[in-house]
N, C-alpha and C positions, 0 to 999 in steps of 0.2 A: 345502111350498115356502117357507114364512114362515122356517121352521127354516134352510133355506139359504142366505137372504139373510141372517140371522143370523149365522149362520158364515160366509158371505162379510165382512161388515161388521169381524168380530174378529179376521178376516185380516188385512184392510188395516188396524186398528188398531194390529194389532204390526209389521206392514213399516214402517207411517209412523213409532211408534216407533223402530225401528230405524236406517232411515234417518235422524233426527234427532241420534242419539246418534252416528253415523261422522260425521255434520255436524260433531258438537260436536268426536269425539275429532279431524280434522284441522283442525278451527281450533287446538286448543290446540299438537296440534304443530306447526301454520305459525307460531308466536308469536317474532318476531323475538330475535336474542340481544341485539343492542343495544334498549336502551328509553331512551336519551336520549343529550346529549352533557355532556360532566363542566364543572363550573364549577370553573376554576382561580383563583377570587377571593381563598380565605382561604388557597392556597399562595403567592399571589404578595404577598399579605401579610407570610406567616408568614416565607419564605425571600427576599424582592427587596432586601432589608438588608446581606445576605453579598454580594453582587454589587456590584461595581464596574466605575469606569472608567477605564484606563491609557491616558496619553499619555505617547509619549516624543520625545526631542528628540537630534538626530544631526546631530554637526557634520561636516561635511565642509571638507577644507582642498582649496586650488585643483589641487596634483599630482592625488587621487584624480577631481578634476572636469575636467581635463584629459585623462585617460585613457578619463573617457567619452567625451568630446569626440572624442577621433582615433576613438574605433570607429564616429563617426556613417557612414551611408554615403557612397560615391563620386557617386553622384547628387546628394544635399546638396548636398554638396562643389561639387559643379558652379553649384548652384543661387550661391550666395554668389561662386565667382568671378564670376558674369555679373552680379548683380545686388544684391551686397551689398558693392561694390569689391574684391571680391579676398583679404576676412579675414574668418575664422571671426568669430563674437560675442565678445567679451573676457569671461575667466572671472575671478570675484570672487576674495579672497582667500580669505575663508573664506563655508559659506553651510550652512543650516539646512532640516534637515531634518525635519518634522514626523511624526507616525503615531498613529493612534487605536486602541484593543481594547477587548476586556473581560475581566474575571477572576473570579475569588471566595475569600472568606477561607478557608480551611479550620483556621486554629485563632486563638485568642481572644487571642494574644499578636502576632498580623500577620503570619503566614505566606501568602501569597498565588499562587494557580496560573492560570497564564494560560498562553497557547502562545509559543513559542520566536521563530515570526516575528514578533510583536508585539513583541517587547522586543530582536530582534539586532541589536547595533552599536549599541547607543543610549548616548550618552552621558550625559544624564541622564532619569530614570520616575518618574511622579508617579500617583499612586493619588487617585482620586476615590471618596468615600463619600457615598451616598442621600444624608445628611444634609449632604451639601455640603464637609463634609474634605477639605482636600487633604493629603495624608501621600507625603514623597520616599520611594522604593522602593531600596532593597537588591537586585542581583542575584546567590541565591545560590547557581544553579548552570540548564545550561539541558540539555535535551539534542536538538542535532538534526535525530535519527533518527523523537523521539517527539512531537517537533513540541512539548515539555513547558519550560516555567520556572516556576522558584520563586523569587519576591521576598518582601521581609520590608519589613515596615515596621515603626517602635516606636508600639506601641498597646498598651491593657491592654483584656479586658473588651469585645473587638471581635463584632460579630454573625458568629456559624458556619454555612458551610450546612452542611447534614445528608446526610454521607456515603453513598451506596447500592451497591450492585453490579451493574454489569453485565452479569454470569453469570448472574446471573436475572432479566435483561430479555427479553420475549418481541416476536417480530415480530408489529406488528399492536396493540401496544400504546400508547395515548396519552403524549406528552411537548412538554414545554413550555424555552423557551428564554426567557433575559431575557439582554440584552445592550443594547449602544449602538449599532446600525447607523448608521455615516454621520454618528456623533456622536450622536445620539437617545438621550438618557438613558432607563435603565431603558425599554424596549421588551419588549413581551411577544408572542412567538410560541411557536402551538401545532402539533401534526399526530401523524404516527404513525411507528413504528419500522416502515420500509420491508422493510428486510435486516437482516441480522448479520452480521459476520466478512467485510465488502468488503476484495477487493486493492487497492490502486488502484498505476498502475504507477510515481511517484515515492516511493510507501512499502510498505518488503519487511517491516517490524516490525511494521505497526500493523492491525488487522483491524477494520475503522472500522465504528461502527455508522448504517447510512444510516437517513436522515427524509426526508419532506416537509415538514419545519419552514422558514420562509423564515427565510434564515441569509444575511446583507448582508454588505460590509465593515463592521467595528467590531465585528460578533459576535463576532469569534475571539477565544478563552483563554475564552467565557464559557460558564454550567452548562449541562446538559440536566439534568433533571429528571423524575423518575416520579411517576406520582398521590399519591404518597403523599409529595412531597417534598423527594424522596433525590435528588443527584445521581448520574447514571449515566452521564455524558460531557461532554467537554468539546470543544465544538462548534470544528472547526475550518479545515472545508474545502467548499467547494460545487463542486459542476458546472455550468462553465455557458461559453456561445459567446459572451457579451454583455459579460462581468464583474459582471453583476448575478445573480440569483436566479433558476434554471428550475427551483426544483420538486424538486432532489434535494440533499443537504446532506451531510455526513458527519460526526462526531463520533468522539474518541477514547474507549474504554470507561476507566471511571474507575477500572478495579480496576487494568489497564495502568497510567495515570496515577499514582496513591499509588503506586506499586511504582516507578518513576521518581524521585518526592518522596521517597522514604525511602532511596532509592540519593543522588540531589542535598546532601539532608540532612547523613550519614555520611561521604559519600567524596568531593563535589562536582563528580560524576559517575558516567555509568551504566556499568557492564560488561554486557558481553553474550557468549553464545555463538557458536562457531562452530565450523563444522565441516568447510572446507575444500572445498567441488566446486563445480562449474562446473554449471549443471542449466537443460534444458529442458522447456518443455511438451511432453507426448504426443498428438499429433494423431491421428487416427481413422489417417491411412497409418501412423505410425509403432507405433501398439497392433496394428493384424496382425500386422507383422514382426515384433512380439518374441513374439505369437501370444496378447496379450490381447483379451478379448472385449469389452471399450471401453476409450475412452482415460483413465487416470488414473497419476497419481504423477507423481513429478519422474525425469526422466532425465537421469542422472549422464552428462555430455560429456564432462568433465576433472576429475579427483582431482589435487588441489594436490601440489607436494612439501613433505616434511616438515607436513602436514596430520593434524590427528586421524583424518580417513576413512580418510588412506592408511595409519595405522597399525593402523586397526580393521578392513582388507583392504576394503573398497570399491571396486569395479573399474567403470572408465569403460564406460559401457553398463550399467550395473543400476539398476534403476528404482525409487525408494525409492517404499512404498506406504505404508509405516505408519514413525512415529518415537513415542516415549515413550508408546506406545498411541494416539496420535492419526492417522487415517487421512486420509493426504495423495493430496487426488481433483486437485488442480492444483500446479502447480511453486510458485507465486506461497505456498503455504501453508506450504512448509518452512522458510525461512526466520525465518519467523515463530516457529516454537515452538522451532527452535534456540536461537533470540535470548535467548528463556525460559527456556532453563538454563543458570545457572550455571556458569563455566568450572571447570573440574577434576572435573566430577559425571557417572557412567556414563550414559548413554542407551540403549535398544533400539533396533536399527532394521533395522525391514524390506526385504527389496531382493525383487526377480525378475533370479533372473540365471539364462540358458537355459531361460527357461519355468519354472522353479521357485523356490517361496519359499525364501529365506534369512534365516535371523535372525543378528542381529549385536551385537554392544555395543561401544560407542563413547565414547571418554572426551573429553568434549566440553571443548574450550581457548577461548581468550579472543580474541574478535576483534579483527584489529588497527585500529589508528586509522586508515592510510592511508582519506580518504574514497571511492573507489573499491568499496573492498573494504568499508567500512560501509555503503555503500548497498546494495550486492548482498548481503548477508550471508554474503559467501565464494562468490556469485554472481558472479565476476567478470568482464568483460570482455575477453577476449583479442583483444590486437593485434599477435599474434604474425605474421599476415598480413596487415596493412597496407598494406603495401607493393603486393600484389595486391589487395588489398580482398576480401578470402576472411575467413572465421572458421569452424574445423571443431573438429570433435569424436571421438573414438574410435569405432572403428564394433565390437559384438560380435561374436562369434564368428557365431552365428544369421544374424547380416546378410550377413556375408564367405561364411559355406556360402552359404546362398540362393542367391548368384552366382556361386557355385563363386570365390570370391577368396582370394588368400592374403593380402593385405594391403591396406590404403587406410584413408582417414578418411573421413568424411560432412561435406559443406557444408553451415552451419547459418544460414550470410547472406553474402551476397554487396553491397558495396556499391562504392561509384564505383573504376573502375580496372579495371587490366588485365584482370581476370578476368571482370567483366562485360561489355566490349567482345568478350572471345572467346565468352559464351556459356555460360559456366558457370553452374549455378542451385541453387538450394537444394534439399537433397537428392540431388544429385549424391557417387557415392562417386570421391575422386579417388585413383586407384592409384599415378601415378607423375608426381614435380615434376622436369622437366630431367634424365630417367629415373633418379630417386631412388625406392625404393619407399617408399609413404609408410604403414610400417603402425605410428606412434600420432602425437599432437599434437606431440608434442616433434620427431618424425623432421621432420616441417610444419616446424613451426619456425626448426630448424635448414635445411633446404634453401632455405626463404626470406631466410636471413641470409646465406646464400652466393650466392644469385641474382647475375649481373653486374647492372651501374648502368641500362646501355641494352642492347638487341639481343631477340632472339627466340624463347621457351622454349618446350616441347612440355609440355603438361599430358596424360597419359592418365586420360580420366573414361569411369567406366562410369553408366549411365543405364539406369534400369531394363534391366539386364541387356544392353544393349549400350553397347559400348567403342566409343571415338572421342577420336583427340586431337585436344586445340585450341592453335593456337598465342598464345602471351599475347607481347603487345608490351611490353615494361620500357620506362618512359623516366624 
């Protein structure tokens, strides 16, 4: 019996063992990955020297201040005949305009990079250095698209920040900001690298790297910064309902930025690519009909004339999935990498045209200047039906079988005007304009420049597979 309890006892000796050690081995794997939060003391030492603070000064003469003045509204307006005798406020002769940022030196002889809305229109820019400098600024080219400027000041021997890249910035990663919020010399905020590669819809170029870093006015044109540093943006935009700071911020990647600086530098100005179509997003309806299994790519509406797409064969309804190897999952992304090559230089690009891939190459040309068409990156906005308040697009082959059609285009927005008052909605395929068949954008076009001034037109729309005309009132 002794013996048993014996061996009972050496039993539980090695369970309790055992059990101790799966103790030990899931403590050490719960062992958190962060073990502290980083002291950014001896960076905002090392680098808060290169940072500065731009103020500029913008005259405005009484014509430009008179022009704001009539667009006040008719309510205003109201308000002053009743109770300010009958006249607007008298507008001065001439009157000044003040504005605050921030920047940073990037070379030792006064080269200085700050963002475009900080310094546009100013008449005269003044650079403020840590040590209290005031040095008048040079503007030596701006662009923008990229929301970038590059001023110069004459310095010798000036403090540099330490350039980084932001291709190997990771989400999730710590960074710190110094700038002037609100005039606040040297100001230091910190937080984390939220996203990468954000659209935001008044910029098609720039794929902003978002934070939590609080980013005020007077931030703008100034660094973002990595633990080690290195600038790797250049903070330039916030979201917010308030005009102040909720929480989400955006910065430009710095590699974008130099790439800017060294086009500003050379040519005093940026070139950029383009590629000529009209493109929309593909919504969960519109990926069935072409028969993909989710929604991604840019859907080509309208291939420009005389456009590099249209000479690379590119046809309205093909869905660009991939360009220069880079796989386009939303519309909002093509333009972007367009932008990034060089005009005269082949591209690849992917299309789905009738449910199958095609490959293509594309000799990508120079965008032009009209600002329209630089904001859109050859994204443009057709008001070829204005008049109706319609905007369409080519409808494929795929889409016209489905409904057994021989021809029509696809409504892609409908806004104030005729076309709305009748009924017409987006995603509507319209077959025939004041029975014109309408089988491509141009045929659109053209029937809408001949529409009469007033009177009453028959639009034939098919709707998901049934037909109904509506009549549109012109006036």
């Amino acid at each position: 019996m002794s013996r048993f309890f014996q061996l009972a006892g050496l039993v539980l000796v090695v369970f309790a063992t055992l059990l101790t050690a799966c103790s030990e081995s899931e403590k050490s794997s719960a062992e958190p990955l962060v073990t502290g939060l980083p002291d950014f003391t001896l960076l905002v030492e090392k680098e808060g020297p290169a940072v500065v603070n731009i103020s500029t000064v913008t005259h405005r003469d009484a014509n430009s201040m008179r022009e704001q003045m009539e667009q006040i509204p008719e309510l205003f307006r109201r308000f002053f005949d009743q109770f300010g005798g009958g006249e607007m406020p008298s507008v001065p002769e001439e009157q000044e305009a003040r504005s605050l940022g921030s920047g940073f030196i990037i070379s030792a002889d006064g080269y200085v990079l700050t963002n475009n809305h900080v310094v546009a229109d100013a008449d005269e820019i003044m650079v403020r250095l840590q040590d209290r400098r005031e040095l008048p600024a040079e503007l030596i080219g701006a662009d923008e698209q990229s929301d970038i400027a590059l001023l110069k000041v004459d310095g010798a021997d000036l403090p540099v920040a330490d350039i980084g890249s932001s291709a190997e910035l990771k989400v999730g990663e710590w960074v710190l900001a110094i700038g002037a919020p609100f005039g606040f010399d040297s100001s230091v905020t910190a937080g984390i690298v939220s996203a990468k590669g954000r659209s935001l819809p008044s910029d098609s170029y720039v794929p902003f790297i978002q934070t939590d870093v609080a980013i005020n006015p007077g931030n703008s044109g100034g660094p973002l910064f990595n633990l080690k540093g290195q600038v790797v943006g250049v903070n330039s935009q916030i979201f917010s309902r308030s005009g102040g700071y909720m929480g989400v911020s955006f910065a430009i990647p710095i590699d974008m930025a130099m790439d800017v600086v060294a086009q500003l530098k050379e040519h005093g100005k940026v070139s950029r690519g383009w590629l000529g179509v009209l493109i929309q997003e593909v919504d969960r309806d519109l990926a069935e009909s072409f028969g993909l299994k989710q929604p991604r790519g840019a859907l080509v509406s309208q291939v420009l004339k005389d456009s590099p797409a249209e000479a690379a064969g590119i046809l309205a309804g093909d869905i660009i999935t991939e360009f220069n190897g880079e796989a386009i999952y939303r519309s909002s992304e093509l333009p972007r990498w367009v932008g990034l090559v060089k005009p005269e230089t082949d591209a690849d690009v992917t299309v789905i045209r009738d449910g199958e891939e095609k490959a293509l190459t594309v000799t990508i040309g120079l965008l032009p200047d009209d600002p329209e068409m630089a904001l859109q990156g050859g994204v443009g906005k057709s008001d070829e039906g204005s008049a109706l308040g319609l905007k369409v697009r080519a409808a494929s082959p795929a889409e016209l079988s489905r409904l057994e059609l021989k021809a029509g285009v696809i409504v892609t927005a409908v806004e104030e005007g005729p076309a709305r008052k009748a009924g017409i909605a987006v995603g509507d395929i319209l077959v025939t304009l004041n029975n014109v068949p309408m089988d491509s954008p141009e045929a659109f076009a053209q029937a809408v420049a001949e529409l009469p001034e007033t009177g009453t037109v028959a639009a034939l729309v098919n709707r998901e597979g049934n037909p109904r005309f509506l009549p549109l009132k012109l006036q």
